[in-house]
C-alpha positions in Angstrom: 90.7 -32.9 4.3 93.6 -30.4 6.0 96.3 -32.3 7.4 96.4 -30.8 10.7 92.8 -32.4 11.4 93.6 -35.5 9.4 94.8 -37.5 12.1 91.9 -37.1 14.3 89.6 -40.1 12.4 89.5 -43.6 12.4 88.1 -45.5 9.9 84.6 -46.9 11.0 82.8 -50.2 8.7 79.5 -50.9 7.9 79.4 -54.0 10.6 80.7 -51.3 13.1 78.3 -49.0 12.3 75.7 -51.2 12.2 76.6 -52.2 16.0 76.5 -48.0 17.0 73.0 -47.7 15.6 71.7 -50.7 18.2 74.1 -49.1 20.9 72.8 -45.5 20.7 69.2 -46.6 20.0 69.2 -48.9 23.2 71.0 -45.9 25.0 68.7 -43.2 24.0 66.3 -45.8 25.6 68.2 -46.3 28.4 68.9 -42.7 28.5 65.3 -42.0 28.7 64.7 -44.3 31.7 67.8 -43.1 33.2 67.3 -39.3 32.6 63.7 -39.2 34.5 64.6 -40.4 37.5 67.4 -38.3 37.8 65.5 -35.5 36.1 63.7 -36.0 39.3 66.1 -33.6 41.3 66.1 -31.0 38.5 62.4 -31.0 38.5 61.8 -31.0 42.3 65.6 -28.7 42.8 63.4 -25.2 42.1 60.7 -26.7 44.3 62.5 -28.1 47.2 64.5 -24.8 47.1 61.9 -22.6 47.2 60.0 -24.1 50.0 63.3 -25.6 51.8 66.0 -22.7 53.7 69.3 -23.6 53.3 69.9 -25.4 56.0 67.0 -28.0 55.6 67.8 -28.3 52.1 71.4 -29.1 53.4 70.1 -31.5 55.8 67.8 -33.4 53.5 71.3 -33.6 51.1 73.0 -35.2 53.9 70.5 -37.7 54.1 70.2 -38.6 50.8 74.4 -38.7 50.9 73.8 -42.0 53.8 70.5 -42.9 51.2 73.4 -43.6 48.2 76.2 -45.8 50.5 73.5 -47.8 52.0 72.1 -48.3 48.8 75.6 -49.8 47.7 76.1 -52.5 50.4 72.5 -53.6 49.4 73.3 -54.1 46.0 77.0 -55.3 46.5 78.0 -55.5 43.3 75.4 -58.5 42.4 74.0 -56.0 39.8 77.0 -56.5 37.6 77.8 -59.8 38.5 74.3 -61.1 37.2 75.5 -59.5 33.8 78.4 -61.0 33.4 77.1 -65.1 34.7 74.3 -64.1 32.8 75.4 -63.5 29.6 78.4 -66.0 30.2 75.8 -69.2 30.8 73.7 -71.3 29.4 72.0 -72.1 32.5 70.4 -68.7 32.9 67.0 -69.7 35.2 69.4 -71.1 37.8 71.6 -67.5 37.2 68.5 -65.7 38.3 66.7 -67.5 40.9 70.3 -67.7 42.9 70.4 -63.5 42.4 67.1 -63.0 43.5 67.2 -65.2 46.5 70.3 -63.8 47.6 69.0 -59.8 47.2 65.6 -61.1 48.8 67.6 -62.3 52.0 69.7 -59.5 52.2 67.3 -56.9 51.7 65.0 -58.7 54.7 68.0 -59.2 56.6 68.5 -55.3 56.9 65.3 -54.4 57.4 64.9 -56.2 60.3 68.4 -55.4 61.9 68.0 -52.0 60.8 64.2 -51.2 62.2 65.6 -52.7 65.4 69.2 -50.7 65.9 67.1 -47.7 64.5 68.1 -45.3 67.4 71.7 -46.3 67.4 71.9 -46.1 63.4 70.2 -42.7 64.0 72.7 -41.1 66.5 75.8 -42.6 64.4 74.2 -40.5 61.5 72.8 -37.7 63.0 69.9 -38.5 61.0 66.4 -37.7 62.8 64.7 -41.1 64.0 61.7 -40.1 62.3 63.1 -39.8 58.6 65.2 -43.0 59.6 62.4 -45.5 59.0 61.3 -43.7 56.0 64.9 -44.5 55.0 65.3 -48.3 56.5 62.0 -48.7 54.1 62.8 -47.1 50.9 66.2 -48.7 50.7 65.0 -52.3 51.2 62.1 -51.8 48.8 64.6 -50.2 46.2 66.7 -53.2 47.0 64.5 -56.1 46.3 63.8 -54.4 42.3 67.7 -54.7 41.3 67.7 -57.7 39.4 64.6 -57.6 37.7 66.0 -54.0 36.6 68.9 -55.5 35.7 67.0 -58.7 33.8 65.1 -56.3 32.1 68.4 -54.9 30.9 70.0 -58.1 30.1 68.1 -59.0 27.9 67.4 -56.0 26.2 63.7 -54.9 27.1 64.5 -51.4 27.4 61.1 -50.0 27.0 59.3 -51.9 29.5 62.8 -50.6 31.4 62.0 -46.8 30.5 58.4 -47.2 31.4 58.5 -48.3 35.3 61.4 -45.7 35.9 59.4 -43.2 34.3 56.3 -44.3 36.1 58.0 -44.1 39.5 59.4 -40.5 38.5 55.6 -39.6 37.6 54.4 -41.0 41.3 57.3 -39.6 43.1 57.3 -36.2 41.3 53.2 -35.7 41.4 53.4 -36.7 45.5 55.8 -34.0 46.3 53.9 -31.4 44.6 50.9 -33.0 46.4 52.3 -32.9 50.0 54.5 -29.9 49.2 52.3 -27.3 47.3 48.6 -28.7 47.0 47.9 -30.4 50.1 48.6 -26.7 52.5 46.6 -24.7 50.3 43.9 -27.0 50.5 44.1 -27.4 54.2 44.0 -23.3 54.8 41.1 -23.0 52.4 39.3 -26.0 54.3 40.4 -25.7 57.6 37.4 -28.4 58.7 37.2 -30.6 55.5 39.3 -34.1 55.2 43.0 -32.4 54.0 42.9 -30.1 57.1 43.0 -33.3 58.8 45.9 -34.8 56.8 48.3 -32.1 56.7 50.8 -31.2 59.2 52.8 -27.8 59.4 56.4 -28.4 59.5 56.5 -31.6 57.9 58.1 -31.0 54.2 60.9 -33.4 54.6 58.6 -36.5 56.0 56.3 -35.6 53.4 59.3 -35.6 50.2 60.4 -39.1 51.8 56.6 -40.5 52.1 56.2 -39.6 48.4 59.6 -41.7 47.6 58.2 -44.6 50.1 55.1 -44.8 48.3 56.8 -44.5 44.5 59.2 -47.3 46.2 56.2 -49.6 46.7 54.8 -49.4 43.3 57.7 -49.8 41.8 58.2 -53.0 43.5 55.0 -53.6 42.6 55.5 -53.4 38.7 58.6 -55.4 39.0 56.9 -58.7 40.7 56.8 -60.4 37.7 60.1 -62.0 37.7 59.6 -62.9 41.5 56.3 -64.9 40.5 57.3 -66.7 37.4 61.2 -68.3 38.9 61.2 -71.2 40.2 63.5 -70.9 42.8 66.6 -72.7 43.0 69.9 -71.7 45.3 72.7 -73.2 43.3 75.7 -72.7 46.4 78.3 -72.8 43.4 76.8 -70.1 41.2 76.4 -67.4 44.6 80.2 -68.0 45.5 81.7 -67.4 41.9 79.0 -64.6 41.7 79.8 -63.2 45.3 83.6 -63.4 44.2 82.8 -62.0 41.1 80.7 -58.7 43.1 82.8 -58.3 45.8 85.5 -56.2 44.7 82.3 -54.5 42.5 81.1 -53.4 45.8 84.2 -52.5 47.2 84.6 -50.5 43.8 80.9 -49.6 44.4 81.6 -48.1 48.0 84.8 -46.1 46.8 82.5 -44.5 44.0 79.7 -43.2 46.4 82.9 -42.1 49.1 83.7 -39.8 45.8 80.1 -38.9 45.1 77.9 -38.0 47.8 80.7 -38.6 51.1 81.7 -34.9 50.8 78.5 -33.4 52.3 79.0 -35.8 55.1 82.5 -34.6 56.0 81.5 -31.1 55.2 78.3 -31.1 57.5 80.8 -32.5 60.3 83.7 -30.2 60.0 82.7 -27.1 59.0 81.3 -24.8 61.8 77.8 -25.9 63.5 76.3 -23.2 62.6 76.8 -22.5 59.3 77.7 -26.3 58.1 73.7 -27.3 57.0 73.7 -23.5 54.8 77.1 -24.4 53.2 75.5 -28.2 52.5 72.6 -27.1 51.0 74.4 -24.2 48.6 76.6 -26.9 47.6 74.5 -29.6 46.7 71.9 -27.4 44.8 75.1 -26.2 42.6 76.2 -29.1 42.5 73.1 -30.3 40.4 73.7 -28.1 37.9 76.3 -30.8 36.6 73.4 -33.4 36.4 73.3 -33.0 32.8 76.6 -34.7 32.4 75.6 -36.9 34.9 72.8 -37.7 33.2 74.8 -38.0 29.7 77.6 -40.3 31.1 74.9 -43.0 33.6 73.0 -43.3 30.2 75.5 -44.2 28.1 77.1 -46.4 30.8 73.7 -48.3 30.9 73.6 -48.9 27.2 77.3 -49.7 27.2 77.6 -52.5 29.9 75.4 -55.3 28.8 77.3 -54.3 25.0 80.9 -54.7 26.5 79.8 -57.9 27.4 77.5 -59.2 25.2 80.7 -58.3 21.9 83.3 -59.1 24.2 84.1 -62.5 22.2 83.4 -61.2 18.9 86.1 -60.4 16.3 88.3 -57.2 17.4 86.0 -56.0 20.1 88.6 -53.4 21.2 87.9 -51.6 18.1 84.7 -51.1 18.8 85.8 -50.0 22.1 87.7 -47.1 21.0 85.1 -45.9 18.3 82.6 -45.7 21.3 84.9 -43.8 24.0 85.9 -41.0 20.6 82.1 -40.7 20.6 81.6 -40.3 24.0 84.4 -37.6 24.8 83.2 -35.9 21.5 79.3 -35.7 22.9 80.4 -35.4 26.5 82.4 -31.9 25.7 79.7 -30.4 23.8 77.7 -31.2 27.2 80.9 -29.5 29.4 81.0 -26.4 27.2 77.2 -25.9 26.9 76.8 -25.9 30.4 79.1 -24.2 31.5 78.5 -21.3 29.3 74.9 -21.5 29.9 75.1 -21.9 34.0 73.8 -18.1 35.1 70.5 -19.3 32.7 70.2 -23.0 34.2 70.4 -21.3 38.1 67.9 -18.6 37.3 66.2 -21.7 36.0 66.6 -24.8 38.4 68.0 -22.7 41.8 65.9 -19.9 41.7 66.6 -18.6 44.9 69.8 -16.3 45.3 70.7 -17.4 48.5 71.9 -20.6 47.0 74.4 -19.0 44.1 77.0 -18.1 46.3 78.4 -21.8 45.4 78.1 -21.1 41.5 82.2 -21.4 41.0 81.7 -25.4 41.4 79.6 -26.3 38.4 82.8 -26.0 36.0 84.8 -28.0 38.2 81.9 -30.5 39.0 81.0 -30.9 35.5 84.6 -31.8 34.4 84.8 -34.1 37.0 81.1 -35.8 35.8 83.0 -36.1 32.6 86.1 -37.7 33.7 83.9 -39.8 35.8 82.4 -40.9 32.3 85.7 -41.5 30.8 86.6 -43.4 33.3 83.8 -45.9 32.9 84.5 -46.6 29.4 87.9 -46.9 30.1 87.1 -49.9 32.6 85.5 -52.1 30.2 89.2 -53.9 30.0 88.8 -55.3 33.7 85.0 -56.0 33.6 85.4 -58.5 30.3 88.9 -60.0 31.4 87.3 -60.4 35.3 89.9 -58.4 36.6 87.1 -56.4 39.1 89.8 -56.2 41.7 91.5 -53.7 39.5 88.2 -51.4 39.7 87.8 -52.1 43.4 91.9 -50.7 43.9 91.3 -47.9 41.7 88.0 -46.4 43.6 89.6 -47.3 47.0 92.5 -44.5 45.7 90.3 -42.2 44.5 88.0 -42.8 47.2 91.2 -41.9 49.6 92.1 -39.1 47.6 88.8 -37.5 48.1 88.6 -38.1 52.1 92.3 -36.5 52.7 91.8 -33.5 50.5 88.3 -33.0 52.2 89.8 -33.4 55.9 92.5 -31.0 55.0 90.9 -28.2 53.5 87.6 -28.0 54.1 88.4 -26.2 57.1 89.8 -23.4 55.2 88.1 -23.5 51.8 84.8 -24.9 52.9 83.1 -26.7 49.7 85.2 -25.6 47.3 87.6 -28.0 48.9 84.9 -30.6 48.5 84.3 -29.6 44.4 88.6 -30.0 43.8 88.6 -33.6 45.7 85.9 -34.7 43.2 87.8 -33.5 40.0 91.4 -35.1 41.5 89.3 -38.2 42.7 88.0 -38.8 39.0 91.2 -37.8 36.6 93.4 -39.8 39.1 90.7 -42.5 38.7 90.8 -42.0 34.7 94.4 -41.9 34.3 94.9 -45.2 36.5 92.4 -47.2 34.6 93.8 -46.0 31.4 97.4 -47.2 32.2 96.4 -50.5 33.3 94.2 -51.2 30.5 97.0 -50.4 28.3 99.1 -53.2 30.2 96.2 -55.8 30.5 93.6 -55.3 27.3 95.1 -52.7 25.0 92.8 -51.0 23.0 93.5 -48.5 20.2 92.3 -45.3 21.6 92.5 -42.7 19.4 94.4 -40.3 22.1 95.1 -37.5 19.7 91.1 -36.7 19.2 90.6 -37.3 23.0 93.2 -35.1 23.9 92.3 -32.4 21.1 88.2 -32.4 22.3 88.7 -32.7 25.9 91.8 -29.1 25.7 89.6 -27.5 23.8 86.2 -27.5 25.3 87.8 -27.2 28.9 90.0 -24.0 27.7 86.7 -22.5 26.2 85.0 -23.7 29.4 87.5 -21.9 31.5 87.6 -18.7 29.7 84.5 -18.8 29.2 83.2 -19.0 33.0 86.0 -17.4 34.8 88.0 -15.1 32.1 84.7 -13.4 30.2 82.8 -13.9 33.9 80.2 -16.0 32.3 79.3 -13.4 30.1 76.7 -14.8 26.9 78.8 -12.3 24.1 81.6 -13.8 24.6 80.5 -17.6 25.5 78.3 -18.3 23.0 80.2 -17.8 20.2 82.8 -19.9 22.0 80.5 -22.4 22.1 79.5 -21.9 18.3 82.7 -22.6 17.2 83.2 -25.7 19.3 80.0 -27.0 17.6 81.5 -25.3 14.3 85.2 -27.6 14.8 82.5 -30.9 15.8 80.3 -30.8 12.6 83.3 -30.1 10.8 85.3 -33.0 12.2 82.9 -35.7 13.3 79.9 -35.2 10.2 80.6 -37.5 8.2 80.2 -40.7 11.2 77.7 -39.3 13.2 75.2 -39.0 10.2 75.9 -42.3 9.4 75.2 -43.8 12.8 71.9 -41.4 13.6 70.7 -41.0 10.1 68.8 -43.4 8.3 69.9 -43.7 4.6 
């Protein structure tokens, strides 16, 4: 082995290895389940662009943007904290009847409230009454299936897991195409027959949120099970240690979805009336074209949660720990790279209109800050086994107000580029912060000299690749060859070991 690359490894034992083959195996799983649904806006991206202008596209993005922080108060953080009494209890039944009594309340709570303050909600969002009960619906059906997701997870049924998300992604994605593509051709060809009578000109964006509304519904329906079978107990002193347990999850929870989807919000308000929806909808198509990092980084979160806690009182979990954020950064800037250097096939691919690409220049940024976003959540396993929530709830609130001041200050002049650079600065600040206190708090060996080496390389590649070579394939791919070339050289010997079966 050469001594400049020598000091890249760490040593990895059969036990540990042993634990990686369950982790990856339950996160391919995971994955699978994860990567559907959110395959969902690849799959329907050409399609919703192609029927969809700009400007409704950029609408429809804004309200999916309200969709994902109302979707966070209705969870508040009882998603995590039912993994951590759950695994940290012997009296499990009493675990889950308490979380699903408390979601059920909640969720029925907001309906009601929400049904009845409809045209108030509506004029606070500038979302049109008519979607808004599409919305109030969706969200309190997609509520009332958290915990049986997450006791699926818990106790590691993943396939049962995979197969409802799927399922839903099936309905969801077959009803658009329905509503969207099948149901006006039929209705023109039959102007007297039954689908003349069902179809109604200018209704795409009721129609996309009827097909979620009734994909929703079944998946409610799938996930009964665990409803039926508790017998239901509200144990007062399990809710408040879960409550203060989820609280500063939600507050951490609230600051994440500020960072995510708050930025088409602020740009829909402050840019210019008439262009704002356009600018919106180029941005959040782009912006899609870093789902595949996304989609990397939730996947592996999913499979690495219920591990943190279930190893957390083994021998040397931290070891562990740093074994599985080295294979994340390695896997994640293969991901960064490949993108990137592939993005000008991926648009003609997924945003196959041209009047979208004029926001191309964000994927780099957005996929680097997808990444550090994934960092990040491996780092924070020290304050979610140690209970030390509040730390995650401080961290997001910065990043969270890092992303609203660099939005309100130059979006004006930079439109949603300003928007792309307040992610990336939201997530490294985010990365860095969790990192130092982890060190203070629950050190764990990182191996920082293979982090650092992985994450400068693939982003210098990335960069010259994208802007220097102007995303030109001669000179990208065989950047990308090589980084693949320095990985297989490097990381071989492990990564057999863990996906191979000897």
């Amino acid at each position: 082995m050469s001594p400049w690359y020598k000091y890249l490894f760490l040593s990895t034992n059969y036990a540990q290895l042993n634990l990686f083959k369950k982790l990856f195996k339950q996160t391919a799983i995971y994955g699978l389940a994860t990567v559907f649904p959110r395959m969902l806006s690849f799959l329907l991206l050409p399609f919703h662009t192609d029927i969809l202008d700009t400007a409704d596209y950029g609408q429809l993005s804004v309200i999916y943007a309200w969709f994902a922080i109302f979707n966070v108060f209705l969870a508040y953080g009882m998603e995590t904290a039912f993994f951590r009494f759950y695994s940290g209890t012997d009296n499990r039944k009493k675990v889950i009847s308490t979380s699903l009594l408390s979601i059920f309340i909640t969720a029925m709570a907001f309906m009601v409230i929400a049904l009845m303050l409809q045209n108030g909600i509506a004029k606070a969002t500038d979302i049109n009454p008519n979607y808004l009960r599409y919305a109030i619906l969706i969200l309190t059906l997609d509520a009332l299936v958290i915990i049986p997701f997450a006791w699926l997870r818990a106790n590691e049924r993943p396939v049962r897991y995979a197969v409802v998300k799927i399922l839903n992604v099936v309905v969801n994605l077959g009803l658009n195409v329905f509503f969207l593509y099948l149901l006006p051709k039929m209705a023109e060809s039959n102007p007297d027959g039954l689908f003349s009578g069902m179809y109604k000109p200018n209704f795409e964006i009721s129609y996309i949120f009827i097909a979620n509304l009734i994909a929703s519904a079944l998946t409610l329906l799938l996930m009964l099970q665990l409803y039926l079978k508790t017998k239901y107990v509200f144990d007062k002193m399990i809710w408040k240690k879960m409550m203060k347990y989820a609280m500063p999850v939600l507050v951490a929870g609230v600051a994440f979805t500020i960072n995510e989807v708050f930025d088409r919000i602020l740009l829909e308000r402050l840019l210019p009336a008439d262009v704002a929806d356009s600018e919106v909808g180029m941005y959040s198509a782009c912006y899609k074209l870093a789902l595949f990092m996304t989609l990397f980084a939730t996947a592996f979160r999913m499979g690495i949660e219920p591990f943190f806690f279930s190893h957390s009182n083994t021998e040397n979990p931290q070891k562990a720990y740093a074994q599985i954020t080295n294979y994340f950064v390695v896997l994640g800037s293969i991901i960064l790279l490949g993108v990137v250097v592939f993005a000008d096939i991926l648009k003609e691919l997924f945003v196959r209109d041209p009047n979208y690409w004029e926001a191309m220049n964000i994927v780099p940024i957005i996929i680097l800050a997808s990444f550090f976003l994934g960092i990040y959540h491996n780092l924070s396993v020290w304050y979610k086994v140690t209970d030390r929530t509040k730390f995650g709830a401080y961290i997001s609130m910065i990043g969270a107000i890092l992303t609203i001041i660099i939005n309100l200050i130059f979006i004006p002049h930079f439109g949603y580029m300003a928007s792309a650079v307040a992610t990336l600065a939201a997530y490294g600040c985010m990365m860095l912060m969790s990192l130092f206190f982890g060190r203070m708090y629950y050190p764990i060996p990182y191996n920082f000299r293979k982090i650092i080496f992985y994450l400068f390389i693939s982003i210098l590649f990335s960069a010259l690749s994208f802007y220097v070579f102007d995303r030109n394939l001669f000179y990208g791919i065989p950047l990308f060859l090589l980084f693949l070339g320095m990985v297989y050289k490097l990381e071989n010997a492990n990564l057999r070991k863990i996906f191979l079966k000897k």
